[in-house]
N, CA, C and O of each residue as an XYZ file, in Angstrom:
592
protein
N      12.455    -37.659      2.818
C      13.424    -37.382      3.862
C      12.741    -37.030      5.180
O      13.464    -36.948      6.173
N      11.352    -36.798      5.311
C      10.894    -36.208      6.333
C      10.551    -37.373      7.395
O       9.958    -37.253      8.467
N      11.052    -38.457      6.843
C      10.641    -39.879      8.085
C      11.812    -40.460      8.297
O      11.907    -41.550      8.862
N      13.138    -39.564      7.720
C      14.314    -40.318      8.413
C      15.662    -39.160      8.583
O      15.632    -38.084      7.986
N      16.681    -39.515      9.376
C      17.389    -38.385     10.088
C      18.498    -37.835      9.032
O      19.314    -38.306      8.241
N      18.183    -36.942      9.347
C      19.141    -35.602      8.250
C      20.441    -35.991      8.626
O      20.512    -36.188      9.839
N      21.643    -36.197      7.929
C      22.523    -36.875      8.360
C      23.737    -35.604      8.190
O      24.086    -35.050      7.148
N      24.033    -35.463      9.033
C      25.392    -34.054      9.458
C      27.022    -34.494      9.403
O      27.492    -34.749     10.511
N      27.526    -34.561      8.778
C      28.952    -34.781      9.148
C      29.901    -33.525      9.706
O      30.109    -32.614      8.905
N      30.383    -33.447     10.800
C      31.090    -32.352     11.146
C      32.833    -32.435     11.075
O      33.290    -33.373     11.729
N      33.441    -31.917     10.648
C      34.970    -31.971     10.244
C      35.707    -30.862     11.447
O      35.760    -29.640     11.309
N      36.125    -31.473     12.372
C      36.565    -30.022     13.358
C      37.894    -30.866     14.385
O      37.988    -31.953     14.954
N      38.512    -30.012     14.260
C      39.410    -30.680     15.284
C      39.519    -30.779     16.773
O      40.381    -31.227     17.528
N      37.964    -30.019     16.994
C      38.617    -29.074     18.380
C      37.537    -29.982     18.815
O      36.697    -30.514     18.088
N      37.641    -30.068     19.839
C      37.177    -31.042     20.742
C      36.276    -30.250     21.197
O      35.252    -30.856     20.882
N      35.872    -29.091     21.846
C      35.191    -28.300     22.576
C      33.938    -27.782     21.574
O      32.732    -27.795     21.818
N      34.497    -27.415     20.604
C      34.018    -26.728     19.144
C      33.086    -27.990     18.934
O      31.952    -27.642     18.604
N      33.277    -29.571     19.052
C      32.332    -30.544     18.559
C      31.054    -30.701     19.196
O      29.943    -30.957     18.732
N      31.631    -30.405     20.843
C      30.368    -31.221     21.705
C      29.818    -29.900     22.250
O      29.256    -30.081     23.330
N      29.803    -28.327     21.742
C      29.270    -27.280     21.660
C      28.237    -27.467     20.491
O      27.050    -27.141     20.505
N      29.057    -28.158     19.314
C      28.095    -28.032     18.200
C      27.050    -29.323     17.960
O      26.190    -29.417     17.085
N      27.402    -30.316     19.041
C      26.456    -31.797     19.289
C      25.313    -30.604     20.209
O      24.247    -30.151     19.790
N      25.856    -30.386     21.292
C      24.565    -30.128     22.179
C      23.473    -29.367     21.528
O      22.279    -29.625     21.681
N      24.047    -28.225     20.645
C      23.338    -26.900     20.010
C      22.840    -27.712     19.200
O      21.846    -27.104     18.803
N      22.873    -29.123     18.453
C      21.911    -29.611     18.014
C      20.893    -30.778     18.374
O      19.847    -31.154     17.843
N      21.516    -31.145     19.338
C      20.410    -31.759     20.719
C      19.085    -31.066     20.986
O      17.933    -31.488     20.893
N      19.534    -29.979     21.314
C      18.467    -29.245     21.114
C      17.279    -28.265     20.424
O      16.395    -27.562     20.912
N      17.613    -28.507     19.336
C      17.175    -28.501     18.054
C      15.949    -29.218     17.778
O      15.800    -30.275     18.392
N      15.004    -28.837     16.942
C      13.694    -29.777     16.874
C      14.020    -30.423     15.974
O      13.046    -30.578     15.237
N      15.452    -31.228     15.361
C      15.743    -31.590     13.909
C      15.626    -33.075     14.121
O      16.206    -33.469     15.133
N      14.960    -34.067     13.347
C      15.437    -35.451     13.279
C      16.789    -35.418     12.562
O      16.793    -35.549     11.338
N      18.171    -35.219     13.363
C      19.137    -35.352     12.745
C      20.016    -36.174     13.477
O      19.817    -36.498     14.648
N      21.466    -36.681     12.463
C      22.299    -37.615     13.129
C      23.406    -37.012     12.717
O      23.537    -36.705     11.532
N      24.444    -36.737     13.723
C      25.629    -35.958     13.572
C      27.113    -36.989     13.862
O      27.378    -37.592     14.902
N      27.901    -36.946     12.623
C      29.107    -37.570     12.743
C      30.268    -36.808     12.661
O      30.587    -35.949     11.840
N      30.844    -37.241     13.617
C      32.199    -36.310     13.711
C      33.577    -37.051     12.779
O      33.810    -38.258     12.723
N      34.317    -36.017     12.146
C      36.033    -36.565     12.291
C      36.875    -35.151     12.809
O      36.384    -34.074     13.144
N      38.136    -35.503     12.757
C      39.279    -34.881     13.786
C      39.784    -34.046     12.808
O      39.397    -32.878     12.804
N      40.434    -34.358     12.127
C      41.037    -33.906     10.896
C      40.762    -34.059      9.124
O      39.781    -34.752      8.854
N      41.332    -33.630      8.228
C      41.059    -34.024      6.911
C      41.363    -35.224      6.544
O      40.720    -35.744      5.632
N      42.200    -35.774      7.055
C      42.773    -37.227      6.302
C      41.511    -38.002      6.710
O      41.023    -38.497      5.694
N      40.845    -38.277      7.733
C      40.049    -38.832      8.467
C      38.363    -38.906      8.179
O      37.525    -39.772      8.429
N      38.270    -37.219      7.364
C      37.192    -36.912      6.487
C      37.062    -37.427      5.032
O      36.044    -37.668      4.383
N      38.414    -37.534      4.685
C      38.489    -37.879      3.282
C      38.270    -39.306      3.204
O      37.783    -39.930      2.262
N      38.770    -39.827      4.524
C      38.554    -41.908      4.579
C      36.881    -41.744      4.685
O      36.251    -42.621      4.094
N      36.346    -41.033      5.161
C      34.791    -41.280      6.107
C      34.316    -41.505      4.819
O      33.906    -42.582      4.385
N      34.409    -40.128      4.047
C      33.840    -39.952      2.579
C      33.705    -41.402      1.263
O      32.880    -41.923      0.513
N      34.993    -41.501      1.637
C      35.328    -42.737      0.111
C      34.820    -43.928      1.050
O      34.469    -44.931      0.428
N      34.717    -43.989      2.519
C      33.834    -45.569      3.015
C      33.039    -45.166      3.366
O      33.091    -45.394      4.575
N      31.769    -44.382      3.061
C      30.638    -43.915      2.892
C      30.047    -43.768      2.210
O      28.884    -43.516      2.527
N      30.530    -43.831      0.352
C      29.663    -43.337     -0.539
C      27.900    -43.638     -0.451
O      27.083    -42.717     -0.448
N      27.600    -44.819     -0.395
C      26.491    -45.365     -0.590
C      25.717    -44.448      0.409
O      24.568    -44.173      0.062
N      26.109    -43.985      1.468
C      25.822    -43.025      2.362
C      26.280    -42.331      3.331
O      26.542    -42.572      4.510
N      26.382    -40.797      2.194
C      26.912    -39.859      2.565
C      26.011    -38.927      3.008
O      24.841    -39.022      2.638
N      26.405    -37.920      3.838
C      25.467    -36.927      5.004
C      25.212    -36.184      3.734
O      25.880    -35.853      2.755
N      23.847    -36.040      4.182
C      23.528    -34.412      3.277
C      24.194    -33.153      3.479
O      24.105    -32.136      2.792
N      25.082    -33.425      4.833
C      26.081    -31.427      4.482
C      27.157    -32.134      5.674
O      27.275    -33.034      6.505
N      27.797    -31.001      5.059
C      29.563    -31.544      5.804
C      29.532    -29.562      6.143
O      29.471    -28.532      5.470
N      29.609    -29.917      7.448
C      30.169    -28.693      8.349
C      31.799    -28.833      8.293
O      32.380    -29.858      8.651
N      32.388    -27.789      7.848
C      34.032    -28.232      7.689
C      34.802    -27.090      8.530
O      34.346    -25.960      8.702
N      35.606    -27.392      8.853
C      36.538    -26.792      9.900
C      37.060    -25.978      8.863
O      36.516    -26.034      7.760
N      38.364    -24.972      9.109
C      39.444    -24.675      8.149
C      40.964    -24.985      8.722
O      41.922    -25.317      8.024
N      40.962    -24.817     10.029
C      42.160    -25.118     10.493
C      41.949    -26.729     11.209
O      41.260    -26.902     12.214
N      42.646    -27.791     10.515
C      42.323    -28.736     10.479
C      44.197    -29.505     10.731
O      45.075    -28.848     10.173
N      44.590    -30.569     11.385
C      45.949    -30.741     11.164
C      45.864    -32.112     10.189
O      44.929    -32.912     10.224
N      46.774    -32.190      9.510
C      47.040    -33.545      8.395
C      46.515    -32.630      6.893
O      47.347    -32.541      5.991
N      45.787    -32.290      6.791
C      44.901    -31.727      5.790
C      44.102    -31.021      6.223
O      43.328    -31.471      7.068
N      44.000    -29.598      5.778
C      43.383    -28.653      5.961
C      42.243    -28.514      5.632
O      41.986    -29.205      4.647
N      41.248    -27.820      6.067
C      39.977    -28.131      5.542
C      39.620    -26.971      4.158
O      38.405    -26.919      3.971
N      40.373    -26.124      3.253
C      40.860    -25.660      2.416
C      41.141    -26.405      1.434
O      40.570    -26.246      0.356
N      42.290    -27.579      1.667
C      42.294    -28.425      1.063
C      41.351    -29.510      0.515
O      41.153    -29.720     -0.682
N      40.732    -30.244      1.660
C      39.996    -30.781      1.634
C      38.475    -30.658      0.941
O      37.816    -31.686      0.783
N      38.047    -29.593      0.609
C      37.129    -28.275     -0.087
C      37.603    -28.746     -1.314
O      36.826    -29.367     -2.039
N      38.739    -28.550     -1.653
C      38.922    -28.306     -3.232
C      39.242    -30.087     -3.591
O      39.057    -30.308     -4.788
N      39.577    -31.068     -2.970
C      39.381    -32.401     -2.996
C      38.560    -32.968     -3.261
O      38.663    -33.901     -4.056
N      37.166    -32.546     -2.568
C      35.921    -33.062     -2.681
C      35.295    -32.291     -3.736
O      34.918    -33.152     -4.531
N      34.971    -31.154     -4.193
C      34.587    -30.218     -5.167
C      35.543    -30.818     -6.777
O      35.036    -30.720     -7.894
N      36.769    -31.331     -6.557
C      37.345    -31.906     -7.859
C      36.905    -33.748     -8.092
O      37.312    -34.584     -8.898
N      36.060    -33.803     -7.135
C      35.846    -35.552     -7.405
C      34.446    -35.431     -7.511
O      33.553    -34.875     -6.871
N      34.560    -36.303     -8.773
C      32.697    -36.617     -9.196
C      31.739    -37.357     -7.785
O      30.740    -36.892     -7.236
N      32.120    -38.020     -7.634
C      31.150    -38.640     -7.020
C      31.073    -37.852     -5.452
O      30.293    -38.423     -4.690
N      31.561    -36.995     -5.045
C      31.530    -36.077     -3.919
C      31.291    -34.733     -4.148
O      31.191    -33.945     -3.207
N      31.189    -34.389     -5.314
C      30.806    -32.846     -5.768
C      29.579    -32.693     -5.587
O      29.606    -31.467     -5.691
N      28.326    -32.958     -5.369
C      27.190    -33.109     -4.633
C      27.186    -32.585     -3.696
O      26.452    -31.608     -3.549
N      28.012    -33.035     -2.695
C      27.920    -32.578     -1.361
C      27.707    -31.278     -0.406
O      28.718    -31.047      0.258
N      26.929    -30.622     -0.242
C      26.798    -29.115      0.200
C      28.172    -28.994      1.462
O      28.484    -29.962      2.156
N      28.696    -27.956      1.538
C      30.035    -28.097      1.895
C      29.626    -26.290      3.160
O      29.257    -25.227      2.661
N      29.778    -26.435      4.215
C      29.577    -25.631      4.910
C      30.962    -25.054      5.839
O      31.535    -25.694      6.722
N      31.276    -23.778      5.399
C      32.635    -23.776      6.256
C      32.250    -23.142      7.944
O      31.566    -22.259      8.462
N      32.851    -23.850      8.198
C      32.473    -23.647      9.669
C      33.869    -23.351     10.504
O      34.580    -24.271     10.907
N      34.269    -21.515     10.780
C      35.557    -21.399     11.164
C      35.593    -19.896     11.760
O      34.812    -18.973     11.533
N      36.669    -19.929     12.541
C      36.923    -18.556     13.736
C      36.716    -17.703     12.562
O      35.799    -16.882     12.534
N      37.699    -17.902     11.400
C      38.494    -16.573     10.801
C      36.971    -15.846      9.901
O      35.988    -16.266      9.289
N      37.578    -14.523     10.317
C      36.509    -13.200      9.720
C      37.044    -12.786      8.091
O      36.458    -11.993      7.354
N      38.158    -13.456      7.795
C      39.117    -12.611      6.236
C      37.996    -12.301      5.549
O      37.185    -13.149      5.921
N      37.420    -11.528      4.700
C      37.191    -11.672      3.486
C      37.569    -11.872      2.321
O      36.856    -11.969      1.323
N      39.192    -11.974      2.425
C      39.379    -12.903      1.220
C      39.476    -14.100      1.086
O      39.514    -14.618     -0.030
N      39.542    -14.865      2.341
C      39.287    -15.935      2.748
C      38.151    -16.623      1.844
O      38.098    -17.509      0.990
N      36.922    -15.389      2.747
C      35.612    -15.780      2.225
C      35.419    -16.550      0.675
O      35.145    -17.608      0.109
N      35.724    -15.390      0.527
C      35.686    -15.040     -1.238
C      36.229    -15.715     -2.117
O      35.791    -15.860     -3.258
N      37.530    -16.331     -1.537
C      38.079    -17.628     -2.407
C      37.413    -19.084     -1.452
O      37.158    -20.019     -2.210
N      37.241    -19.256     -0.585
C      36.157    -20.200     -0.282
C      34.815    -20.190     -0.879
O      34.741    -21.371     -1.219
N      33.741    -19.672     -1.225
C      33.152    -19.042     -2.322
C      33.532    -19.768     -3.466
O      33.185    -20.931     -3.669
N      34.372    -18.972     -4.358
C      35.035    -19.226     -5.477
C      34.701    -20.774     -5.754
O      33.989    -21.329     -6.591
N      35.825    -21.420     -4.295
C      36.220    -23.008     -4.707
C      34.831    -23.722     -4.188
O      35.087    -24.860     -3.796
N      33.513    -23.409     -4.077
C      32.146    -23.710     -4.453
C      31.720    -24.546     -2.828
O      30.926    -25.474     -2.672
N      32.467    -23.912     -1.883
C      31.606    -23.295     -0.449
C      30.239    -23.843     -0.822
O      30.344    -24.091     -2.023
N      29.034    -24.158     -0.436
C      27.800    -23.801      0.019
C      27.681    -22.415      0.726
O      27.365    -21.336      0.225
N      28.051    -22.748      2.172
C      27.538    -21.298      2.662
C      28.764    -21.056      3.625
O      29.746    -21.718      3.290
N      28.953    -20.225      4.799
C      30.046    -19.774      5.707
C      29.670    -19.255      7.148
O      29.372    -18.064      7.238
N      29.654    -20.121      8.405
C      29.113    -19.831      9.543
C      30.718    -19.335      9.963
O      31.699    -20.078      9.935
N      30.714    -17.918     10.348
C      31.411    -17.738     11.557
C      31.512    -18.428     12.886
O      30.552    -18.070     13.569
N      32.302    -19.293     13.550
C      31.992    -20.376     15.085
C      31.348    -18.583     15.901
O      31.922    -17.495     15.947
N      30.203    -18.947     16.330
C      29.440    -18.152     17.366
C      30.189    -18.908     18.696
O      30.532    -20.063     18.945
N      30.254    -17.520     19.452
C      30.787    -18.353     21.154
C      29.146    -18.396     21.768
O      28.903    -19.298     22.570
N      28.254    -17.632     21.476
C      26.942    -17.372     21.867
C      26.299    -18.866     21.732
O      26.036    -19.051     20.544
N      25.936    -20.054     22.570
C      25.183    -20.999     22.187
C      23.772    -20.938     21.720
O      23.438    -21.796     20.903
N      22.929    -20.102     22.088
C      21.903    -19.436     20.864
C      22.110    -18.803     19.860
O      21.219    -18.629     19.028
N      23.270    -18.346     19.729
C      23.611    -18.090     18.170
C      23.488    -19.408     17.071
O      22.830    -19.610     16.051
N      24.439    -20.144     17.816
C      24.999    -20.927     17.484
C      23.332    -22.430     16.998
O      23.256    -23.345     16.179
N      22.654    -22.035     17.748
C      21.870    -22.542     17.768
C      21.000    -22.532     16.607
O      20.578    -23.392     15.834
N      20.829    -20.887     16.776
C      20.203    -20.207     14.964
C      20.839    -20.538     13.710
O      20.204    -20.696     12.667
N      22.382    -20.666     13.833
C      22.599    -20.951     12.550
C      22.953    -22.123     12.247
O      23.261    -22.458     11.103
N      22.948    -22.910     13.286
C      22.738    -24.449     12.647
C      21.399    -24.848     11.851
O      21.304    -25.432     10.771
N      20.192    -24.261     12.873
C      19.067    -24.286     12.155
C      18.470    -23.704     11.001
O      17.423    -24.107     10.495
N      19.425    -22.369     10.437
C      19.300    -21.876      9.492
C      19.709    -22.549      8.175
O      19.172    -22.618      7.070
N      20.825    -23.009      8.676
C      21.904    -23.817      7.301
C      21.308    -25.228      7.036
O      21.452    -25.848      5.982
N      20.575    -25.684      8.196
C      19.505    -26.932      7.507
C      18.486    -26.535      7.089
O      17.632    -27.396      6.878
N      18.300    -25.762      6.930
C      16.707    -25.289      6.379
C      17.413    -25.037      5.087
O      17.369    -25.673      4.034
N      17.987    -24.102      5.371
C      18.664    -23.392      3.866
C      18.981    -24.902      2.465
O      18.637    -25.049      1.292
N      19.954    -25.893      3.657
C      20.422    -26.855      2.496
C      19.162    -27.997      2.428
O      19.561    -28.849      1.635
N      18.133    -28.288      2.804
C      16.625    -28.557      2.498
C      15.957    -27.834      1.653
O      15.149    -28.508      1.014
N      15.976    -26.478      1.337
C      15.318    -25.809      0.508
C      16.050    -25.866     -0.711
O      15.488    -26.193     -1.756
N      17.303    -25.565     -0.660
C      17.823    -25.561     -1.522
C      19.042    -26.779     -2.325
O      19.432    -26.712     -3.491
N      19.311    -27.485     -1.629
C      19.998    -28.937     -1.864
C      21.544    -28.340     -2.171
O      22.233    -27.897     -1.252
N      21.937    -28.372     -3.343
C      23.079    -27.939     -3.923
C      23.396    -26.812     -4.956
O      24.291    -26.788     -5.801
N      22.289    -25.746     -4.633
C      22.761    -24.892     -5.628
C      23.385    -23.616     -4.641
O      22.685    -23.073     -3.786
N      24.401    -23.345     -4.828
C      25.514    -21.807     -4.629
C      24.745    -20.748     -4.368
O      24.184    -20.184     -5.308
N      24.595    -20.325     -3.148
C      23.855    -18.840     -3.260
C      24.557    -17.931     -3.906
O      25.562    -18.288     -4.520
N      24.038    -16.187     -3.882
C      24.794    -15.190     -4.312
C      25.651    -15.511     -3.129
O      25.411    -16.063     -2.055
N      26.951    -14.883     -3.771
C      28.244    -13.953     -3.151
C      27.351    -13.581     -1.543
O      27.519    -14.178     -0.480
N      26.475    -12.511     -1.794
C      25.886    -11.702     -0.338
C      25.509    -12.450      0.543
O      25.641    -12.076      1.708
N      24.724    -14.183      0.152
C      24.080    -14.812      1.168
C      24.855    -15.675      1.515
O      24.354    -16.680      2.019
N      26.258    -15.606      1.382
C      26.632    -16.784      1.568
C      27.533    -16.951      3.177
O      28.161    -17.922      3.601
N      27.359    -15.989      3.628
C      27.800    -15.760      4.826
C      26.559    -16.230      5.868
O      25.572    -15.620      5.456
N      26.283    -16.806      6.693
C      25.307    -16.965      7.171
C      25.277    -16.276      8.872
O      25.962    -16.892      9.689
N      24.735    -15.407      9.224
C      24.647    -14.588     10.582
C      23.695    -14.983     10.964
O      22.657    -15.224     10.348
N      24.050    -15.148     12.533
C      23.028    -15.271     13.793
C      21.989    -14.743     13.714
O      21.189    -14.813     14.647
């Protein structure tokens, strides 16, 4: 993998939220390639006309319109050939029970959206390192929150 581009899929609806999270990885020392969709219905098409190649991590929204990205979590986590996929929630909300049943339904990890673009910066670069080191296995409960 180290001679070809880490491939990112981002699931977000927000328009602002995308090309915050393109630039913060522009600048990044990553050979990576970042694909966007709008909503879930749109993620779920990318997915099934992609198999042969699918991104190594899906940054996922939660508030998503057509299909939620909640939904969409437990869609991909119930289908064989997409349960692989390291699944990164990427969203405003602070709940912890949120968390915790995101978690549960087998999350990878959980970036709070940073408004800070060096935050934002750190934990993009953290969560590729993290899903490089570690591919697809579930951290603890404690690490799965990922902070600036």
């Amino acid at each position: 993998m180290a001679n070809s581009d880490f491939q990112i899929l981002l699931a977000d609806d927000d328009e602002d939220d995308c090309m915050f999270f393109k630039e913060a990885l522009d600048e990044l020392a990553l050979c990576a390639t970042l694909k966007t969709v709008n909503n879930g219905v749109e993620l779920m098409d990318f997915l099934e006309n992609n198999l042969p190649n699918l991104p190594q991590v899906l940054f996922l929204d939660l508030n998503m319109p057509r299909k939620s990205g909640t939904e969409c979590l437990l869609e991909i986590k119930q289908c064989e050939k997409f349960r692989h996929l390291p699944i990164i929630i990427y969203s405003t909300s602070s709940n912890i029970d949120v968390m915790d049943q995101l978690y549960r339904q087998g999350a990878q990890y959980y970036i709070r959206k940073p408004a800070d673009f060096s935050n934002l910066k750190r934990v993009i670069s953290r969560t590729i390192e993290l899903i490089k080191q570690k591919r697809v296995l579930q951290p603890s409960r404690e690490e799965f929150v990922i902070q600036p």
